[in-house]
C-alpha positions as CSV (number, residue, x, y, z in Angstrom):
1,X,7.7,-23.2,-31.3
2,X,5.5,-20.2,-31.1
3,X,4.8,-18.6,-34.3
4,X,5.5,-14.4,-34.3
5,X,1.6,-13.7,-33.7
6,X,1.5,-16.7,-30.6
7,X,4.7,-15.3,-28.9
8,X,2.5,-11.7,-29.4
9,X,-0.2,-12.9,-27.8
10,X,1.3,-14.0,-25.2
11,X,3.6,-11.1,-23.8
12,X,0.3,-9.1,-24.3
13,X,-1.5,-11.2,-21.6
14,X,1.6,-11.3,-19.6
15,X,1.6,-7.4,-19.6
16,X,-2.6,-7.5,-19.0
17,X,-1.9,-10.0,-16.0
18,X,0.7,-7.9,-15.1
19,X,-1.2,-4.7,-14.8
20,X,-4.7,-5.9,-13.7
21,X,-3.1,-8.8,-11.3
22,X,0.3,-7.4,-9.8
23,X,-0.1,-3.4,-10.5
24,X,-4.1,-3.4,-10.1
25,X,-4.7,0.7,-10.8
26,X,-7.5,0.5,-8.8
27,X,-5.3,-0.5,-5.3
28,X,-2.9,2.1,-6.4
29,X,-5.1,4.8,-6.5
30,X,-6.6,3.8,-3.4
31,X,-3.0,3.5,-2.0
32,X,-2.5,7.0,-3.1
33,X,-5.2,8.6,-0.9
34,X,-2.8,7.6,2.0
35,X,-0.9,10.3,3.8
36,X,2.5,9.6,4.1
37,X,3.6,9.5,7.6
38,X,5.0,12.9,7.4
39,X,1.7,14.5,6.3
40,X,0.0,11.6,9.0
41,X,1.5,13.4,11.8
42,X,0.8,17.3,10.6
43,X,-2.9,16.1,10.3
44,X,-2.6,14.8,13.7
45,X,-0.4,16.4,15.9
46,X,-1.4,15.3,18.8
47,X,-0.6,11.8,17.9
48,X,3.4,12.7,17.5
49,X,4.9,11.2,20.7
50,X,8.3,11.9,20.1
51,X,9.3,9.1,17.5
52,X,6.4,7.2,18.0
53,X,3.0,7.7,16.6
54,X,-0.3,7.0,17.7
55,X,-3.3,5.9,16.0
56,X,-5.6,8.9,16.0
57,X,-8.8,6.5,16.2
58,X,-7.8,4.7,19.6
59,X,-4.8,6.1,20.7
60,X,-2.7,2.6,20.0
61,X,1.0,2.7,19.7
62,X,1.2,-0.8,17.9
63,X,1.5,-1.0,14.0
64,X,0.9,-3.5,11.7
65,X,3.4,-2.8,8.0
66,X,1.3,-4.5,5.2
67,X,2.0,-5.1,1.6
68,X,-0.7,-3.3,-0.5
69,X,-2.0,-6.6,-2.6
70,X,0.8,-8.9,-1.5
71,X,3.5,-9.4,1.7
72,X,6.5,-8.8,-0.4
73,X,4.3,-5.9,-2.2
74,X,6.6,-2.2,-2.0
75,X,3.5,-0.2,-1.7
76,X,3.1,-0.6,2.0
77,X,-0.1,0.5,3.9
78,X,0.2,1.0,7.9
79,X,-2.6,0.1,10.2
80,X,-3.4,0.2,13.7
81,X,-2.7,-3.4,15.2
82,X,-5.9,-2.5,17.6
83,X,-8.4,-0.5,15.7
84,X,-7.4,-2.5,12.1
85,X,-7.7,1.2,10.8
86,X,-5.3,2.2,7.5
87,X,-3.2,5.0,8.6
88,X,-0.6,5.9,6.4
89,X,1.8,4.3,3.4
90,X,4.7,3.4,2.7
91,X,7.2,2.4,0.2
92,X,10.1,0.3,0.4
């Protein structure tokens, strides 16, 4: 059995792992910097085709939808399947 102090110890390094691991502030922010694909296409009009949108470094219609720090991750970040460029975000 874990004493009151163990069982303590332990959910604070679940929340540390938690935060530093899974959340990772530093990924967040930089997730943040992102347009969202609303604001993607008003900074580059000339990318809106309709419903599809273009990468606006090499003109490339296909998309790759990637978790932020993992696959199943809901911050989603949007690349250019071509260029590998980070376009815009996402969440699910």
């Amino acid at each position: 059995m874990l004493t009151g102090l163990g069982l303590v110890t332990v959910v604070l390094l679940a929340a540390l792992f938690w935060y530093y691991v899974i959340y990772n502030p530093a990924a967040q922010t930089d997730w943040e910097r992102l347009p969202t694909l609303t604001q993607y296409r008003q900074q580059h009009p000339q990318c809106a085709r309709g419903e599809q949108t273009l990468c606006c470094h090499c003109g490339s219609a296909e998309h790759l939808d990637l978790g932020l720090l993992q696959y199943t991750d809901w911050r989603r970040q949007i690349m250019c399947r071509q260029c590998k460029n980070r376009l815009w975000r996402e969440s699910d």
